[in-house]
N, C-alpha and C positions, 0 to 999 in steps of 0.2 A: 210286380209288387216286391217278391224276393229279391230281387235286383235292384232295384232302388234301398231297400232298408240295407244291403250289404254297403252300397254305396255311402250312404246314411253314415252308417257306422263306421267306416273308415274314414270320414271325414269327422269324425269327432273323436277320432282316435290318435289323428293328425293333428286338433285343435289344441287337446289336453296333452298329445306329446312332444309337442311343439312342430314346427313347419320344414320339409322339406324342403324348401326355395320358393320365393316369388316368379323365377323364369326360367321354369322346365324347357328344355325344348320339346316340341310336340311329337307325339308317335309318329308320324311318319317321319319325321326328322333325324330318329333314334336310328342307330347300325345295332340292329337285334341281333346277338348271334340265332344262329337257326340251321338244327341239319333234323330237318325229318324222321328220316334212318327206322332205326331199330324202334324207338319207343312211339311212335306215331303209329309204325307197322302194330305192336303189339297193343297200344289201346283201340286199334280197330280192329284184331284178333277178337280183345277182350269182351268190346261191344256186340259184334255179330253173334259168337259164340254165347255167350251169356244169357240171350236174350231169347234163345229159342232152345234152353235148358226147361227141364220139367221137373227136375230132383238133383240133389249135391252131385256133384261130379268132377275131378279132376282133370284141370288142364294146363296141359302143356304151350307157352304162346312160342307161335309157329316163326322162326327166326330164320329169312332165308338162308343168309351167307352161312349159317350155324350146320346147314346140314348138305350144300353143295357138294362136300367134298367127302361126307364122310360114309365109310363101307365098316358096313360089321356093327359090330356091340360098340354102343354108346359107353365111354371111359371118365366122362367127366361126372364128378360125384353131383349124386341126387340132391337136390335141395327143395326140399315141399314146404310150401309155405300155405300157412293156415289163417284166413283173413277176422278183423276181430268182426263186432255183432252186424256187421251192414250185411256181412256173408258173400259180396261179391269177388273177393280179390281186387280192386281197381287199388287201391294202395299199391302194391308192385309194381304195376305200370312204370312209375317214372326208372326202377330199378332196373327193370328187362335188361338193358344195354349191358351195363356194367356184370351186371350177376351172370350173364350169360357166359362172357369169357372165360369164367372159371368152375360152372356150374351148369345141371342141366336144369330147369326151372322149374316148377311144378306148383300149381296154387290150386285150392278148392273154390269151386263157388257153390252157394246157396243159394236158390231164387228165393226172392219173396215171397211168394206162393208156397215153399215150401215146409213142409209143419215139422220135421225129422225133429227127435227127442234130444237132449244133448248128449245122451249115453247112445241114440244109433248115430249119432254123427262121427263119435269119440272109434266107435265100432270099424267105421267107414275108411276113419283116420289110420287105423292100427291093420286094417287088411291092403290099404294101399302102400305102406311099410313093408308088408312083407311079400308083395304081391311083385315090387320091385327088387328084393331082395334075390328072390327064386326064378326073375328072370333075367338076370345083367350076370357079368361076368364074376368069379370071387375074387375078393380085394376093392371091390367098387365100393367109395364110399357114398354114406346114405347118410344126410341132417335133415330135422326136421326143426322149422321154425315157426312159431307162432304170434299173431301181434294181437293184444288186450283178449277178446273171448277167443280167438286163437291160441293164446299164451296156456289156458286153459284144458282146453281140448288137448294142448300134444302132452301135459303133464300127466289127464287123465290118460290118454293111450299108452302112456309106460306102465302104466298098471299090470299090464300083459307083460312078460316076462321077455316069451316071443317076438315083441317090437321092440324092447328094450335092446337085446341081443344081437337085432340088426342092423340099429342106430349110432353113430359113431360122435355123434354130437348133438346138441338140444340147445335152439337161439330163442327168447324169448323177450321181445318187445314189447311193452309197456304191460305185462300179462295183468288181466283182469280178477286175481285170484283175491286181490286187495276190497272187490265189490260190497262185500259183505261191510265193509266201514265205510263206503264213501256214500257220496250224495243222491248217485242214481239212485240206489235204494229205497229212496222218497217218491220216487217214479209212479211204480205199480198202483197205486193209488188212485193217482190223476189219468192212468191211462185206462184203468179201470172204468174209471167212472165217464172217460171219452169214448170207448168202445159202447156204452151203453145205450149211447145217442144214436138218433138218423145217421146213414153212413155220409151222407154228403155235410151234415152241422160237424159231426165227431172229425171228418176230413180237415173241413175247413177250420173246428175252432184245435186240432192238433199242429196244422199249419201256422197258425200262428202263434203257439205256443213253443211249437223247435225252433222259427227262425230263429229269435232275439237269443235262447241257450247255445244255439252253434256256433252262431256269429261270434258269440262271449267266449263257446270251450272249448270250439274247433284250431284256435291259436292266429298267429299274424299271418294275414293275408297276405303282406310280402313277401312270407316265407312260403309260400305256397304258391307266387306269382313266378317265385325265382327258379331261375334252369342251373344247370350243371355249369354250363357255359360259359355264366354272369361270370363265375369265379376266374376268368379270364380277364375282365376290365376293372380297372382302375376302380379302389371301394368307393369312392364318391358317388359315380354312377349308377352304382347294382342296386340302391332305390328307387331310383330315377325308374330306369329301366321298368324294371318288377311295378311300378306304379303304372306305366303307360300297359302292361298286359293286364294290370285289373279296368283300368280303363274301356278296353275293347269289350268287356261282359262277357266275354271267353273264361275267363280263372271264375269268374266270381262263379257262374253259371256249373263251374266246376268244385266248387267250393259246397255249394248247396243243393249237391244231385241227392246229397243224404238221403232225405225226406222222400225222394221218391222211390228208392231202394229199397226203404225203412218204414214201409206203411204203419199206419197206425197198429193193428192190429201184430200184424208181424214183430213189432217193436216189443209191446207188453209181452208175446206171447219169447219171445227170445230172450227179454232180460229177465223172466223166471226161470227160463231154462239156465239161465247161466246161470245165474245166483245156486239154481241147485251146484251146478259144478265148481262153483269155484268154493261152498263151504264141504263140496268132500273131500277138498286137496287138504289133508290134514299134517299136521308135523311130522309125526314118527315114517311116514310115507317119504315127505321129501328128504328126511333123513339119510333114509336106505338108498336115495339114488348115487349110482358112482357115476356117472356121463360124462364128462364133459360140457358145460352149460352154461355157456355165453348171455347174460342178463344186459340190457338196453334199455335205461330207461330216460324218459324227458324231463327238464329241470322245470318245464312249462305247462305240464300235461295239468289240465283244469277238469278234467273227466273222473283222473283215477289219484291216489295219492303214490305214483308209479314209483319216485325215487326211494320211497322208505320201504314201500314194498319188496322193491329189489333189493335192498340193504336187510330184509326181512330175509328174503331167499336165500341171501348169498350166505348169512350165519344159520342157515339148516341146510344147504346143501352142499354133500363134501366137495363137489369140483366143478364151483363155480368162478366166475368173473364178473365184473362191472363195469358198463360204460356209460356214462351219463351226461345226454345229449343234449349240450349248452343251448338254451331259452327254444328249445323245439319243444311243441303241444302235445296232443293226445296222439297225433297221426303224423310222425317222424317223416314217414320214407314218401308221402307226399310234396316235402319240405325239398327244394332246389340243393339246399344245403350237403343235405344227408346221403353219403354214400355206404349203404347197406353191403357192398363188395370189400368196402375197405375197412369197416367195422368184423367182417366177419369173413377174412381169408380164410381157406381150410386149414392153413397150419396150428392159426390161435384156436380154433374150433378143439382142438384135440391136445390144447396145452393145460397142463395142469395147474391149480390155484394151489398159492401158499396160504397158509391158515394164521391166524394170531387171532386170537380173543381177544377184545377190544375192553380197556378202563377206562370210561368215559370222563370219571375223574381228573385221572392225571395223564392220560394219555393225550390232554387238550394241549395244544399250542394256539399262539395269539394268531388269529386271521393275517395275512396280508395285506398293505396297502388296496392292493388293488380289488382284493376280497371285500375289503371295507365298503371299499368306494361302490363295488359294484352292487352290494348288497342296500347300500342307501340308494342307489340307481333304483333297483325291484319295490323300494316303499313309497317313491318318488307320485307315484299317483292316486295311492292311499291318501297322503299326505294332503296330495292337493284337495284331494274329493272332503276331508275331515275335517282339514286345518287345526291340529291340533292344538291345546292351550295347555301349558301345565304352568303348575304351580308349586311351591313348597311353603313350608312350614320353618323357620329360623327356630333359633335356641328358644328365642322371645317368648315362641309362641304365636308372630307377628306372620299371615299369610303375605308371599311377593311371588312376584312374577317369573319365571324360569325356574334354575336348577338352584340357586344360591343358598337356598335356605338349608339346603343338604349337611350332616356333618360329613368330615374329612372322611374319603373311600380312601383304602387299601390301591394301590396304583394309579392312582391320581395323576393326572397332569395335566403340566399350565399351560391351558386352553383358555384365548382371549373368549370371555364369554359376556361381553358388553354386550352382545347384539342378544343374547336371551332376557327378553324381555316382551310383551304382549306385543308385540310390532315384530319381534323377531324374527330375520331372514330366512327363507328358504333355502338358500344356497345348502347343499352337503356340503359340509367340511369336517364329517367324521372321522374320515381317511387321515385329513391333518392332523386332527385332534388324537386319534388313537396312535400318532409316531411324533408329539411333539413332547417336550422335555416334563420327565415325573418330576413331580413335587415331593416334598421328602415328610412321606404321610407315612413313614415306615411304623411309626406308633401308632398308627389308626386301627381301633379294631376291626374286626369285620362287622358290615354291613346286610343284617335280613331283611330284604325288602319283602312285605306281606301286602298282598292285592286282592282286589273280587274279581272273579272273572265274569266278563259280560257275557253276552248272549253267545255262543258257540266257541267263546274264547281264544278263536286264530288270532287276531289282533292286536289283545293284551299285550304279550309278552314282546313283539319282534320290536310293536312303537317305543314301549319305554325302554329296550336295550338300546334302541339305537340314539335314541333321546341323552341317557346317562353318555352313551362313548361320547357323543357328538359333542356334548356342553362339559365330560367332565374328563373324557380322555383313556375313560375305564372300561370294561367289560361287567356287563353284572351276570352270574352264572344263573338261569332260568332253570328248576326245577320242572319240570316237562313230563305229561306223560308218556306211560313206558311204548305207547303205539308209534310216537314221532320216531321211534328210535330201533332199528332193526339192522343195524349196519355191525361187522366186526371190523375194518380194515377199512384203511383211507382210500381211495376210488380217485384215477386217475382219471383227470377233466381229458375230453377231445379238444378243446377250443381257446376258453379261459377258465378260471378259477370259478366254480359255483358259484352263485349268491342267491340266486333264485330258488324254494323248493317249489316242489306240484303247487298250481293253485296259482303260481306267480307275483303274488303281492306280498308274501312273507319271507322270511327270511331261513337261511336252515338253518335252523334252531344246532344242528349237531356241529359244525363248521363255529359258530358265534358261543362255543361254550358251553350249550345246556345240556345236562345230565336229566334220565329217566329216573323222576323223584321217588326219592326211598327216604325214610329216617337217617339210615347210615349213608347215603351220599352228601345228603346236605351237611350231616356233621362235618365229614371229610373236606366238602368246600369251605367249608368254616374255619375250620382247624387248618387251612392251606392258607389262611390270611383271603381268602376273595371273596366276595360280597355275592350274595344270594337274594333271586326270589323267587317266592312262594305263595299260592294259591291254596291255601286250606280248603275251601270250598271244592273244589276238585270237578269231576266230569255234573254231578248233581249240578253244583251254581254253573256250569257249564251249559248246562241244558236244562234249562227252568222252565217254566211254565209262565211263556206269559200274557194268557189266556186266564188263569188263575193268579193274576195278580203278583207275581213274584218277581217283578221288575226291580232290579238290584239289590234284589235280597240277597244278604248273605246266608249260605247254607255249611257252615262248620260244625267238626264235632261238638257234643255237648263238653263241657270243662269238667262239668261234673263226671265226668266218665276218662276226660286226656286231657292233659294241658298242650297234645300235640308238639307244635316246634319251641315254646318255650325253655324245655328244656336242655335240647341239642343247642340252641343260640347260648342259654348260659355256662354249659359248657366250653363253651369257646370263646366265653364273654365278648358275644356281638351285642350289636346295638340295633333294636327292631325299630324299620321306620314304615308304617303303613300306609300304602299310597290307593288312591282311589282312584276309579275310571267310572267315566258314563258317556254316551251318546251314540255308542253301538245297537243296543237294543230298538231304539225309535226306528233306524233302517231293514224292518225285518215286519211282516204281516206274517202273523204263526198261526197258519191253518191247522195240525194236530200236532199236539204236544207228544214227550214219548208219552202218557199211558194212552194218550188214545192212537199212538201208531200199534204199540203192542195188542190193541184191543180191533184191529184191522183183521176179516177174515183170511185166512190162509201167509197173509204176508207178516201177520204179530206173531207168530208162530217162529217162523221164520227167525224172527227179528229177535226176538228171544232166545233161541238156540245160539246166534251171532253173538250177542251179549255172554252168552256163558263161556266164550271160547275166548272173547277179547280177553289181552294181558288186564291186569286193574291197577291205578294208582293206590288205589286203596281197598281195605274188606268190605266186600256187601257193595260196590259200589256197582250202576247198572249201565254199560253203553251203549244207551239207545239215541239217535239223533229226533231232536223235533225235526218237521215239514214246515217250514216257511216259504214264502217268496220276498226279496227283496224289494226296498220302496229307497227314495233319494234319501242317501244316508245326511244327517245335520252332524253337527260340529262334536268335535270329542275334546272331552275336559281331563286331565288330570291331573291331581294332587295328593305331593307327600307332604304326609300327617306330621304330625310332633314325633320326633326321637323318643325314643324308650329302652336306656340303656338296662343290659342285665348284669351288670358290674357287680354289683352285690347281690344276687339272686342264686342262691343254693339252691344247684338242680336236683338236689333229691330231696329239698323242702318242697312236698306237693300241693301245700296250701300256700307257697309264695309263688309257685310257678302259674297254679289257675289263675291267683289274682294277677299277673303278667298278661298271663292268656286273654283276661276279661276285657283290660286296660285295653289293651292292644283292639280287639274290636271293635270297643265304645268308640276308639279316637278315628276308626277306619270307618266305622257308621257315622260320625261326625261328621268326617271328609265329605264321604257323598251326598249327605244332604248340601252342607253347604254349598256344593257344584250343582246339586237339583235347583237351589234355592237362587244362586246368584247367576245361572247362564240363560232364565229371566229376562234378565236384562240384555245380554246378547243381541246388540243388533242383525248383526253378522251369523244368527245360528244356524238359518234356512242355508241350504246345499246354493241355490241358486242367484240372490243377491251376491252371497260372499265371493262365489267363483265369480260373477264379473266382475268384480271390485279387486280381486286380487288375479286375475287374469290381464287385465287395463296395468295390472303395476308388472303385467310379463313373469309375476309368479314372482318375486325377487321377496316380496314382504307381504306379512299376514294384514287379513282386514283385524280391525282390533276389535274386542270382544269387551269384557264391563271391568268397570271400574275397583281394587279391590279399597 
């Protein structure tokens, strides 16, 4: 049954990504490369060994040619690797080959049977550091590296002084320290209440509750079909290829041994354990380390929020690096792609980082071409699943179709935008649009765009950036919270230009412009002539309740207490244009809201403490995530409101700025009803008429929506 749904899913992953070819030749037809060797020897190391383990233990996989010849003390530096929550090590595996050559290899495993706390795990970690220390020769070097709850584990074992001292570098792949904000955290919950059941119902109904999450966050199966070796043939091929070994049920069967690694039970009882460790890795800690500390993280990881994390680590830890590994998921070194030898030779291990504080302000420059392009490539299936509609608002007052109703942006340019209209093309031609010829808007003020954000608010922001460059040739700077944003120092891609962040459907917000919102940044993007926007409702309308009815409520300060951005816009005498969104929330069944996750025994606790550490956009505000499950997302509407300039609005007049303030939401409450009231009519709303109807037109043009 697992084997068929993986099947399932890659053929409809093929459907909506379009088609590899009408006439593969067949697997046996293909010249596979294929050398057994080294990595075949060590995943049947890995398997025998493992499987008649009783408790964590360190191993070595046994390489013959690696030790034919050799007499005496081993010289090649230690390398222990720390696997993240499955516990087994089999991630390494495809590495053995290559790491071997320069490295002596070392991984822990943890059976599933086994209950160790993550403080004796951590314990375990920091004696087998110095246990190799006081038996190799001096001058031997020793790294230790960890991937997601590994990442974890080898941070807390520097806690020791004594392990620290013997360490000569620190590599940390996708580390899990991020937990405490991301989505597993909605886990403990549902495993709770599956442990609670018969062990064969809890078995069976957890079985089917990891497939369809794996298959979604475990990343592309091609990338996980592909060898070292693909990289040898012609790129047309290395689909091809990689397609006929999921073919065989070999990969997939490989793909989905998780589940059996990762018993139910053993799961809950591990992502507690972590969650404890990764909220004791505290700031002032990673402060004090001087290491040497190689950070790796995936542009694709759907598990952890891994690239901001790292970008988190890298501006609190003095001597770190960054390497971030183009469109790879949560489990990198399983990927054919990824050479872990070549990301982390000993020399870079021990190279020092330069430091620069980062102004996210002015320290932005305009994406690339190919950045553009490829960042509309990452939204490219959003888009399809949503079919977005927008709308604007003219001088008139008259609602139309596309961007036209817009006034004049600050960078403008003349982008044919005939085709924006309720029919309007799928094609990306951002890329064009953002390098075709500026319009001479040099007297245009700047532009506040003010929005509601929907249910969990990933969305909002990346669709209508890319909407505005697309049809208007501009960048609008997104005002973003301060969590997206942990990075000091630009980060050199391995592959191409990012465009993807964690999560893969959005775009990086820090690469496209957006600043960690503060009062004085958005002035400063104001006052820089560039068009802004802004979410007043903040993480609250973020995470609403809607269970209790607060389906596109706005949740902004009261006026009678701030006029909030009013006054920083007429400062810089912008012009507020309030755009509206909806049809996010209908794709989302909300099992507990945050107060009833904070009201969860042992884990609202938790989740509270998490809250008080997160950065805040604003004061009092509380990050807690609702628990929902996903349903087939319908159509997404949106529309800018009527213009509202602040040309003549005296920002220290505090009774002209609330009345601003008010204005400005009446016309943004306005918006959305109108999009509640008119997509109604939407033939086209439902996910699954619309996709055949525009899937029949090969995706080129939208199905049309109502009349305005």
């Amino acid at each position: 049954m697992a084997c068929a749904f993986s099947v399932w899913l890659l053929q409809l992953q093929l459907l909506v990504g379009g088609t590899l070819g009408a006439f593969l030749p067949a697997p046996t037809q293909l010249h596979l490369p294929s050398r057994p060797g080294l990595r075949a020897h060590a995943v049947a190391h890995h398997s025998q060994t493992a499987t008649s383990l009783t408790g964590p233990t360190f191993i070595s996989p046994s390489i013959p040619y690696q030790f034919e010849q050799a007499t005496g003390t081993i010289t090649k530096p230690a390398f222990i690797f720390l696997p993240g929550i499955e516990g087994t090590g089999y991630s390494i595996s495809k590495q053995v080959e290559e790491m071997s050559a320069d490295f002596e290899l070392i991984y822990l495993n943890v059976p599933a049977t086994d209950r160790s706390s993550f403080e004796d795990l951590t314990t375990l970690v920091g004696q087998k550091v110095r246990d190799i220390a006081a038996s190799t020769a001096p001058g031997r070097r020793i790294y230790l590296a960890g991937e997601s709850m590994g990442g974890v584990m080898a941070l807390s074992a520097m806690r020791d002084p004594q392990v620290s001292r013997c360490l000569d570098g620190l590599v940390l792949i996708n580390p899990a320290t991020s937990l405490p904000r991301a989505w597993p955290t909605q886990l403990p919950p549902l495993l709770q209440a599956l442990s609670q059941l018969p062990d064969a119902v809890g078995a069976t109904a957890y079985q089917a509750l990891a497939m369809p999450i794996l298959s979604v966050t475990a990343g592309s199966p091609l990338r996980f079909a592909a060898t070292r070796d693909d990289q040898s043939l012609p790129e047309p091929l290395r689909p091809a290829i990689a397609l006929s070994r999921l073919a065989t049920g070999a990969q997939i069967m490989e793909l989905l041994q998780l589940t059996e690694t990762l018993p139910l039970r053993t799961l809950e009882f591990r992502l507690r354990e972590l969650l404890k460790g990764a909220e004791s890795i505290d700031d002032n800690f990673l402060k004090s380390l001087r290491l040497p500390v190689q950070l790796i993280a995936s542009s694709d990881d759907r598990i952890l929020p891994s690239v901001d994390e790292c970008r988190r680590l890298r501006r609190l830890l003095p001597n770190a690096q960054l390497s971030v590994l183009e469109d790879s998921g949560h489990c990198p070194l399983l990927e054919g792609s990824v050479s872990l030898a070549k990301l982390v030779p000993p020399a870079k291990l021990e190279q020092a980082a330069l430091r620069k504080k980062k102004d996210f302000v002015s320290d932005f420059s305009f994406p690339s071409i190919g950045a553009v392009r490829n960042a509309s490539e990452s939204l490219q299936l959003v888009r399809r699943l949503t079919s977005p509609v927008f709308l604007s608002t003219d001088a008139h007052g008259r609602r139309v179709y596309g961007l036209g109703g817009l006034p004049p942006l600050p960078g403008e340019r003349a982008v044919d935008i005939k085709g924006a209209s309720s029919a309007s093309t799928f094609s990306s031609n951002a890329a064009d649009a953002a390098f075709a010829p500026l319009l001479h808007n040099g007297d245009a003020p700047p532009v506040l765009f003010v929005g509601n954000h929907q249910l969990y608010g990933f969305l909002d922001l990346p669709l209508l950036v890319e909407e505005v460059l697309q049809r208007k040739g501009t960048l609008i700077r997104g005002l973003a919270h301060p969590v997206a944003f942990q990075s000091t120092s630009e980060e050199h891609n391995s592959a191409r230009e990012r465009s993807g962040r964690n999560g893969g459907f959005s775009v990086d917000f820090e690469k496209f412009g957006a600043v960690p919102v503060s009062p004085r940044a958005l002035l400063r993007v104001l006052k820089r002539n560039e068009s802004a926007l802004l979410y007043p409702g903040g993480v609250r309308e973020a995470f609403k309740s809607l269970k209790d009815g607060e389906k596109y409520k706005l949740f902004w300060p009261s006026a009678s207490k701030s006029s909030d951005f009013v006054p920083l816009a007429a400062k810089a005498g912008a012009t507020i244009v309030p755009v509206a969104a909806i049809g996010a929330e209908e794709g989302f069944n909300m099992l507990l809201d945050a107060d009833e996750m904070l009201e969860l025994p042992y884990f609202g606790e938790r989740l509270r403490e998490s809250a008080k550490s997160t950065p805040v956009g604003r004061p009092g505000e509380r990050f807690v995530v609702p628990l929902s499950v996903p349903q087939l997302p319908e159509r997404f509407y949106f529309l800018f409101g009527a213009q509202i300039s602040t040309a003549g609005v005296d920002a220290s007049d505090a009774e002209a700025c609330v009345a601003v303030y008010e204005a400005v939401r009446r016309e943004l409450e306005s918006c959305i009803d109108f999009l509640l009231s008119k997509r109604q009519q939407d033939p086209y709303r439902a996910l699954l008429p619309r996709a055949a109807v525009e899937a029949s037109w090969n995706w080129t043009r939208q199905a049309p929506s109502f009349t305005l």
